[in-house]
RODOLUM-64088 format. One record per residue: x, y, z of N, C-alpha, C in turn; residue number from 0. Coordinates in steps of 0.001 Angstrom, whole numbers, plus 500000, padded with zeros to 6 digits. Atoms other than C-alpha are relative to their C-alpha. Example, Ala and Ser with C-alpha at 12.3 -4.5 7.8 and 13.67 -1.06 7.14 Angstrom:
<rs>
     n.xx     n.yy     n.zz    ca.xx    ca.yy    ca.zz     c.xx     c.yy     c.zz   pos
   500890   498810   500000   512300   495500   507800   500900   501200   500000     0
   499180   498810   499940   513670   498940   507140   499230   501090   500730     1
</rs>
This chain:
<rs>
     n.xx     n.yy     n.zz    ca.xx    ca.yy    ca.zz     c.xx     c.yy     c.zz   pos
   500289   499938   501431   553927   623045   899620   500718   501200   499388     0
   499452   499197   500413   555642   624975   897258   499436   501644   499197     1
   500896   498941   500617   554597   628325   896244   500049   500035   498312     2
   500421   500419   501694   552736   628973   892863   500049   501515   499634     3
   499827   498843   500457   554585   631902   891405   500671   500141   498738     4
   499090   500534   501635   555697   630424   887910   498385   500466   498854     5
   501139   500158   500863   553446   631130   884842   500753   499394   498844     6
   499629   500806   501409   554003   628632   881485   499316   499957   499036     7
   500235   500249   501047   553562   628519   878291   500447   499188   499050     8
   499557   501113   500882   553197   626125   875551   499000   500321   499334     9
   500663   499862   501044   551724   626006   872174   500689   498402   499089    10
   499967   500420   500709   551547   623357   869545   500351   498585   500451    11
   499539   501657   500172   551452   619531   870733   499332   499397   499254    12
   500195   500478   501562   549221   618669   868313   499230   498119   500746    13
   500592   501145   499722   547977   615538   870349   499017   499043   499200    14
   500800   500500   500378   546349   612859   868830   500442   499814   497926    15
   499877   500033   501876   547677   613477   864879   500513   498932   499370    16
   499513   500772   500542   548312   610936   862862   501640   499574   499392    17
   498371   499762   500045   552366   612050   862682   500565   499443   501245    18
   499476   500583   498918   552537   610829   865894   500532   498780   500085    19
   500110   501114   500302   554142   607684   866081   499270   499258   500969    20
   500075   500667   498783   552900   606745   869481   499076   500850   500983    21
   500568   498914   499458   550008   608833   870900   499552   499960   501168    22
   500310   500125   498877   549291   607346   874199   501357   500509   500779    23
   498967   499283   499560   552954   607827   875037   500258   501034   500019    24
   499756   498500   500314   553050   611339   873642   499142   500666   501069    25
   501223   499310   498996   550136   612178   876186   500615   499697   501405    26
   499973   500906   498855   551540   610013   878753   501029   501189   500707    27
   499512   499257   499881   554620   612295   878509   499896   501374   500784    28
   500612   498661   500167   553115   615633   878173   499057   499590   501554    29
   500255   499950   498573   551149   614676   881537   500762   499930   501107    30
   499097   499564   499471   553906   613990   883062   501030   501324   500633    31
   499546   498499   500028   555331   617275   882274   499065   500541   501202    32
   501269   499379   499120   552110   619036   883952   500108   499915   501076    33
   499631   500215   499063   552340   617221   886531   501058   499920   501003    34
   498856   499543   499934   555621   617965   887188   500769   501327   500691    35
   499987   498273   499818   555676   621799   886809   498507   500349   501102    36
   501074   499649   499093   552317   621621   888872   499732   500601   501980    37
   500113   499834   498430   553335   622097   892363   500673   501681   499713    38
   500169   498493   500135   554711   625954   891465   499548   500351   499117    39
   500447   499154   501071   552664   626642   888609   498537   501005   500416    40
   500793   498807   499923   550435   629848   889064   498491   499933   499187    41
   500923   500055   500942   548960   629828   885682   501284   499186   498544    42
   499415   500573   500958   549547   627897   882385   499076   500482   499012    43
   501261   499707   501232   548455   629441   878922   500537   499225   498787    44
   499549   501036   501465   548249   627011   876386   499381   500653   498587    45
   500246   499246   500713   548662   629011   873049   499676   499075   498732    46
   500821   500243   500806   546478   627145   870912   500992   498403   499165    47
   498641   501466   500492   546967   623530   868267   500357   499286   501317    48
   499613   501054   499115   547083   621938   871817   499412   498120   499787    49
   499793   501049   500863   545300   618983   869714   499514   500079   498909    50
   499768   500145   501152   545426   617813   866782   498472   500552   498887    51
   501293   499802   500063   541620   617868   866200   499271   499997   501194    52
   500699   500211   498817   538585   618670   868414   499015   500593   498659    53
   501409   499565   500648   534776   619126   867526   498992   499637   500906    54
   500798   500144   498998   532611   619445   870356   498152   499545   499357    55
   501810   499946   500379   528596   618374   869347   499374   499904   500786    56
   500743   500003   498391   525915   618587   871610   500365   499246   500898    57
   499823   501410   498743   525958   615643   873791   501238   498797   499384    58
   498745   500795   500289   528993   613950   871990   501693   500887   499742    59
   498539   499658   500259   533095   614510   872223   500569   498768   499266    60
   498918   501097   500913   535799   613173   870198   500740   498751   501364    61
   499254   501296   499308   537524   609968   871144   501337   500409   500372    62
   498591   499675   499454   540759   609992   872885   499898   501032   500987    63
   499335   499164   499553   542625   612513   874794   500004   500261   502023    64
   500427   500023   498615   541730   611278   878176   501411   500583   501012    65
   498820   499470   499041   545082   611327   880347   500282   501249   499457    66
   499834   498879   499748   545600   614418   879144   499182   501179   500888    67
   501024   498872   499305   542939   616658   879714   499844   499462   501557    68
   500140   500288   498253   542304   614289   883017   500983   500818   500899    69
   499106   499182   499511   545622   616089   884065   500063   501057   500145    70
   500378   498161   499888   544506   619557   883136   499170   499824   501288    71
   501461   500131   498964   540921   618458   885335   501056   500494   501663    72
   498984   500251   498965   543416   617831   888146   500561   501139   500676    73
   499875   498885   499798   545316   620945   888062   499368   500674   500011    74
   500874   498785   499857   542408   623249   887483   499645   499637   501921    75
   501115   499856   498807   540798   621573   890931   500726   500138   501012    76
   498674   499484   498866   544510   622144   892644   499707   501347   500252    77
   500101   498416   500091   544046   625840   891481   501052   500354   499033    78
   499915   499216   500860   546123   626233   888854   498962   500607   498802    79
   500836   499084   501217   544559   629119   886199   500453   498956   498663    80
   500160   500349   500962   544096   627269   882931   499877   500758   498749    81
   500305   498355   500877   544329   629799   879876   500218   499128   498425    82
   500309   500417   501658   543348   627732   876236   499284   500916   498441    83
   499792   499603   501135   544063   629555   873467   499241   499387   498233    84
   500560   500737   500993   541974   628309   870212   500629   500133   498952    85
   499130   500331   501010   544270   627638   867500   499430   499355   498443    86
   500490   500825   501015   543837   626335   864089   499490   498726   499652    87
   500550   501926   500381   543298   622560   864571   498897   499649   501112    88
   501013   500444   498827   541318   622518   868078   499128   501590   500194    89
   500982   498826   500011   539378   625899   866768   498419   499930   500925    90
   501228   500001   499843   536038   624048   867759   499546   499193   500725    91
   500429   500110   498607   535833   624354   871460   499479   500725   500651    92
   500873   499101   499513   532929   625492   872850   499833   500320   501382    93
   500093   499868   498498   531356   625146   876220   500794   498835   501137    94
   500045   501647   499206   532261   621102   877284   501564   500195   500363    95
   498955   500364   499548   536019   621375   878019   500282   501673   501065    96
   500574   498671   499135   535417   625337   879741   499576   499070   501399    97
   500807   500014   498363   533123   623515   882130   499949   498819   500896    98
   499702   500912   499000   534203   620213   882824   501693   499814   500345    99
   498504   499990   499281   538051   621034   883586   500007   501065   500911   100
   499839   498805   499463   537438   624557   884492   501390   501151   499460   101
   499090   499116   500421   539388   626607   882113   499548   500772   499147   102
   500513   498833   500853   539293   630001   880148   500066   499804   498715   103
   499678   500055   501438   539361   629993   876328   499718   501118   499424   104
   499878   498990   500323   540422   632404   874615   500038   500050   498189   105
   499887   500341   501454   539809   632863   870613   500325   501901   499383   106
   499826   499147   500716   541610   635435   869310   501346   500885   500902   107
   498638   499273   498634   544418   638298   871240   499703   500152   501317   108
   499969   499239   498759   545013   638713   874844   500918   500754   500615   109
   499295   498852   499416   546742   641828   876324   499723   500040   501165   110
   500195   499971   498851   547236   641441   879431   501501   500453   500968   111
   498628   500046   499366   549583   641944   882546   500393   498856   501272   112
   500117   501290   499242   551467   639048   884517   501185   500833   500732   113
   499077   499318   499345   553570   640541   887236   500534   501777   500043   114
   499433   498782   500195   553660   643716   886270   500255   500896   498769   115
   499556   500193   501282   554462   643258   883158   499535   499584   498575   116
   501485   500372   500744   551964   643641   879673   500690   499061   498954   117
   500108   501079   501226   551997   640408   877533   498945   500017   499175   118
   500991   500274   500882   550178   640021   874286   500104   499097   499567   119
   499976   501620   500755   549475   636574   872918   499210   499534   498943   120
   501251   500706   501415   547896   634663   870442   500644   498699   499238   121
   500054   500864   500660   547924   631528   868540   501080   500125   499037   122
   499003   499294   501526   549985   633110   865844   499693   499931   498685   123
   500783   500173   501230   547776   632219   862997   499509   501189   499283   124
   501126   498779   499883   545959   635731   863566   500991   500804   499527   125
   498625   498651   500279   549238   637852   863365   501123   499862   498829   126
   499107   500446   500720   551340   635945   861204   500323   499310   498703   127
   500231   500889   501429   549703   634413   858196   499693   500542   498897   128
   500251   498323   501559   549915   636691   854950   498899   499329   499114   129
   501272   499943   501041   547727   634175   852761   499116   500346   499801   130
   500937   499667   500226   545111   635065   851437   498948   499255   500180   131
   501221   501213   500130   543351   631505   851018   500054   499860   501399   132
   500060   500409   498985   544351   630845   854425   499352   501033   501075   133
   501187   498965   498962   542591   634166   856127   498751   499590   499749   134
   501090   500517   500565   539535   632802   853700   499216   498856   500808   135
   500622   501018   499039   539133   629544   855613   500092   500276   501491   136
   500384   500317   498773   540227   630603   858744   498724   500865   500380   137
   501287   499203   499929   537216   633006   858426   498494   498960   500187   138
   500472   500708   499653   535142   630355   857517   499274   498821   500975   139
   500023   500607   498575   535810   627859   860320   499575   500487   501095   140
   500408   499815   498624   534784   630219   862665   498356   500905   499764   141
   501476   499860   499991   531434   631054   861002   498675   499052   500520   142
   500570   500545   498967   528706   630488   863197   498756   498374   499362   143
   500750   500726   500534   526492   628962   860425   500254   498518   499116   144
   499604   500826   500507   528748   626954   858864   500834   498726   500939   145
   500025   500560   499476   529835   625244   861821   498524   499239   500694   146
   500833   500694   499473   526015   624063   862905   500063   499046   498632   147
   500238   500592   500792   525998   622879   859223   500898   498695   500246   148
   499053   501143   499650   528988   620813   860037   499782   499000   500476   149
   500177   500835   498891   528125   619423   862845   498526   498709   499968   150
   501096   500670   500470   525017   617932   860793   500717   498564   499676   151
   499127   501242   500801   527887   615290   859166   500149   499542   501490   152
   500097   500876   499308   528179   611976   861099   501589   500113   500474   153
   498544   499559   499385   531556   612287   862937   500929   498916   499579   154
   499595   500919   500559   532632   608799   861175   500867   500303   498889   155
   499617   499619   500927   533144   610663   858228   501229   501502   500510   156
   499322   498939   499932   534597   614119   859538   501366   499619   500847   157
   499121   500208   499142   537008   612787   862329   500980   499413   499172   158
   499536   499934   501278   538578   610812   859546   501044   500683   499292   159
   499702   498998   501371   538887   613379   856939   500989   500968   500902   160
   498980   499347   498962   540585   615691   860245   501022   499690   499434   161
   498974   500000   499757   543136   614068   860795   500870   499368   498936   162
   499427   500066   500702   543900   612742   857519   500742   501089   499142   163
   499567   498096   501029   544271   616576   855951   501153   499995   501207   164
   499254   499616   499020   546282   617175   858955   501502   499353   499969   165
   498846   500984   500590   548774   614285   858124   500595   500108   498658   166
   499675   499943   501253   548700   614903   854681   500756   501411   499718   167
   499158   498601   499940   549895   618765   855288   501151   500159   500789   168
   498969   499527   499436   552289   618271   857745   500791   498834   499526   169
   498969   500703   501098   554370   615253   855875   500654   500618   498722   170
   499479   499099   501022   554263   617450   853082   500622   500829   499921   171
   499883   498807   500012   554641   620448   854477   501515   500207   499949   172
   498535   499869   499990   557824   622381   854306   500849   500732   501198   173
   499099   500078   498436   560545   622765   857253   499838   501377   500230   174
   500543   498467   499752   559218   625807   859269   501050   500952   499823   175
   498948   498796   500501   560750   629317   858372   500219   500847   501084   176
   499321   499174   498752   562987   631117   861083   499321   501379   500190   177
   500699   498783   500018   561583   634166   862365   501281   501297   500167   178
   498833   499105   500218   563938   637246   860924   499435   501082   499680   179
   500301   498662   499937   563772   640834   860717   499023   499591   498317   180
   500279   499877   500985   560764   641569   857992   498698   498437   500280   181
   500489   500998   499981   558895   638527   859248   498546   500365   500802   182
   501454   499537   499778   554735   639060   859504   500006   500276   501561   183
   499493   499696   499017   555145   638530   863236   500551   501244   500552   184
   499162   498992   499950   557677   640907   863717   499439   501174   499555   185
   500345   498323   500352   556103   643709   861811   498044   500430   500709   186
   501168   500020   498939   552777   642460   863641   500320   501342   500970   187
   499659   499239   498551   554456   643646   867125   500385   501227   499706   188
   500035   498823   499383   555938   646298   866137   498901   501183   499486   189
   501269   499104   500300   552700   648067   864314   499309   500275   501387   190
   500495   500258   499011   550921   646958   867273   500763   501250   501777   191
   499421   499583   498881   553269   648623   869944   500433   501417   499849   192
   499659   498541   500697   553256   651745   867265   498479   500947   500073   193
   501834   499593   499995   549211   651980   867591   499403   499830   501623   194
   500478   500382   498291   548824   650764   871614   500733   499891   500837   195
   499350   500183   499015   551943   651356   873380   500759   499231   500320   196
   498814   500871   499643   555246   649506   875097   499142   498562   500301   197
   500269   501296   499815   554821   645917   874995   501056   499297   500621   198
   498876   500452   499741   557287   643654   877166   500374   498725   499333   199
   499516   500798   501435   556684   640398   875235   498527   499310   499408   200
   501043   500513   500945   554617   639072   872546   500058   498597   500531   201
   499617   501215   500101   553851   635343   872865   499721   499273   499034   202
   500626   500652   501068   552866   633078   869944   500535   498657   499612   203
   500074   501527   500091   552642   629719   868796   500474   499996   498762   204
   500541   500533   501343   551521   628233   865336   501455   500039   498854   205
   498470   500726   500697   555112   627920   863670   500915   499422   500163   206
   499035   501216   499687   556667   625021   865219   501515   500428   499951   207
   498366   499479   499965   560223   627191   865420   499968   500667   501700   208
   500058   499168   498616   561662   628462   868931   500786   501136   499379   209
   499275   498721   500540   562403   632147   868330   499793   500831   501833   210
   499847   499211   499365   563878   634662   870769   500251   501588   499506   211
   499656   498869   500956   563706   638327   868945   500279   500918   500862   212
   499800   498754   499169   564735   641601   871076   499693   501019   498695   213
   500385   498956   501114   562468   644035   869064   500747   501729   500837   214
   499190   499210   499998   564042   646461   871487   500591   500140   501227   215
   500076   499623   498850   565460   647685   874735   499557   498784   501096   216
   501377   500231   499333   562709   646085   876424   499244   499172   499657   217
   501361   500362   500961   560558   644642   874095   500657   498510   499572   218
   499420   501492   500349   561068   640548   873156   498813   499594   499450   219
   500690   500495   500957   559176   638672   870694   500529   498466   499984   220
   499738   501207   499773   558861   634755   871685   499332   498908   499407   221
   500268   501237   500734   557938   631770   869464   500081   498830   500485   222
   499662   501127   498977   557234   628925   871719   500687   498394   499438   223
   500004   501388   500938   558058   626003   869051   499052   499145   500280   224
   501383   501120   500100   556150   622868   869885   500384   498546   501019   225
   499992   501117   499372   555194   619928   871800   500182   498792   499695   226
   499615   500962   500392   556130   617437   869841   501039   499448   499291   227
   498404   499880   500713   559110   617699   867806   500705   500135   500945   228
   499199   499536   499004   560985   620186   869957   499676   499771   501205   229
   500296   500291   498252   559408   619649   873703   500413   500910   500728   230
   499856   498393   499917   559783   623292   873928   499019   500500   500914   231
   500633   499043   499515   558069   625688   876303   500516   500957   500536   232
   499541   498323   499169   558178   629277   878133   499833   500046   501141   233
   500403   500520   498222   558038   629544   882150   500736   501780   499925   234
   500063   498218   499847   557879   633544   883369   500118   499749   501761   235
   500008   500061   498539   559192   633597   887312   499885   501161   500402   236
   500350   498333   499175   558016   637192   887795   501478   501033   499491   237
   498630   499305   500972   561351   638337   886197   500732   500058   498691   238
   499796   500448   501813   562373   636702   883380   499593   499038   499426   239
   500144   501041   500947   561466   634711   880797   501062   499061   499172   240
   498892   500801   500819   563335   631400   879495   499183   499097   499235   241
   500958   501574   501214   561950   628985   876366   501039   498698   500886   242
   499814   501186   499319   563071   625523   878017   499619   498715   499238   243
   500838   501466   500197   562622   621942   877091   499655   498980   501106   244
   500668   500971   498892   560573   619323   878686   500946   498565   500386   245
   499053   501413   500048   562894   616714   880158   499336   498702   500437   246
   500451   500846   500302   562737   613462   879648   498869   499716   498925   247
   501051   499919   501467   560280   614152   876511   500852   500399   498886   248
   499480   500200   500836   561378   612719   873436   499303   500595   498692   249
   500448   500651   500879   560688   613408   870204   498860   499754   499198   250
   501459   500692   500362   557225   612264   869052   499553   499470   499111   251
   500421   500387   501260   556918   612164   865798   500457   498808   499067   252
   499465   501777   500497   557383   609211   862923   501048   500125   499656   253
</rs>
């Protein structure tokens, strides 16, 4: 067997959204992948937006997303580390996917070291989003009271309404913006590395662009793009880091 000395990253497939044209295939894919990279993978941190929607309620989960997660289940009980990031669209995951795959979740930054070497990560929502309305809700969403209230509505109606907002913002939305000197991000890391010390690389999601920045020397600033458009990810062999695409994964969207 091959040794498990790779760590990967990915952010943003978005599973399940109504942009998809084809969402069993898009999963079918994306397991593939997993399964794939699974015989040297170490650890995999999935930096958040891994789907489209989630909303855990007591004794009920959302529909779909089986072959996927079945594939995470899989790898967790091989031994790869599992590292889920809570992102803007699959914010509201509590205990049920923690305890029946066996993976960590993480809501908010982690500073950590992988080889040697200190990574900080995050979703990119947290570091990188100047609105104002949009700090407002994401505040919201993660209030404790206003999620039991939620969870009062019949899931007929909310599941729905998900993934229709979700469709309706990203058809609309406008073609993501490159990450260049002066860019929230960017002045994130380097505040951050001006208040707590050398950082070797940032990781982050949530803007569907692949960015490679050299903030200095040393220091790199990585934008994983996304799982469905691009078929983009990051893979760390204890030395260096390369963004990569998933082969044989097309595509996804309409």
């Amino acid at each position: 067997m091959a040794e498990r000395t790779l760590t990967y990253f990915i952010s943003d497939l978005h599973i399940g959204a109504g942009y998809i044209a084809d969402s069993h295939e898009h999963q079918r894919r994306l397991s593939q992948w997993l399964e794939s990279i699974a015989p040297r993978a170490r650890t995999i941190y999935m930096l958040g937006d891994i789907l489209d929607y989630w909303y855990e309620y007591r004794s009920v989960v959302p529909r779909g997303y089986i072959r996927f997660l079945g594939t995470l289940a899989r790898l967790a009980d091989e031994g790869v580390e599992i590292v889920w990031f809570k992102g803007n669209h699959d914010i509201w995951i509590f205990d049920y996917l923690p305890h029946e795959i066996g993976l960590q979740v993480v809501d908010g930054l982690l500073d950590t070291r992988i080889d040697g070497k200190r990574f900080v990560m995050e979703h990119g929502d947290g570091v990188g989003e100047l609105r104002r309305s949009y700090r407002i809700m994401r505040r919201l969403f993660r209030n404790r009271i206003l999620q039991k209230l939620f969870s009062a509505i019949h899931p007929r109606w909310t599941v729905g309404f998900a993934h229709s907002w979700s469709k309706h913002s990203r058809l609309k939305g406008c073609s993501p913006r490159p990450i260049e000197k002066g860019d929230p991000m960017i002045d994130f890391a380097e505040k951050y590395m001006s208040d707590n010390g050398h950082v070797d690389y940032f990781i982050f999601g949530h803007r569907h662009v692949e960015a490679d920045v050299q903030l200095s020397d040393n220091s790199r600033l990585i934008v994983l793009g996304d799982g469905f458009r691009q078929m983009t990810y990051g893979v760390w062999d204890g030395t260096n880091f390369s963004l990569k695409k998933m082969e044989n994964c097309q595509n996804a969207t309409i």
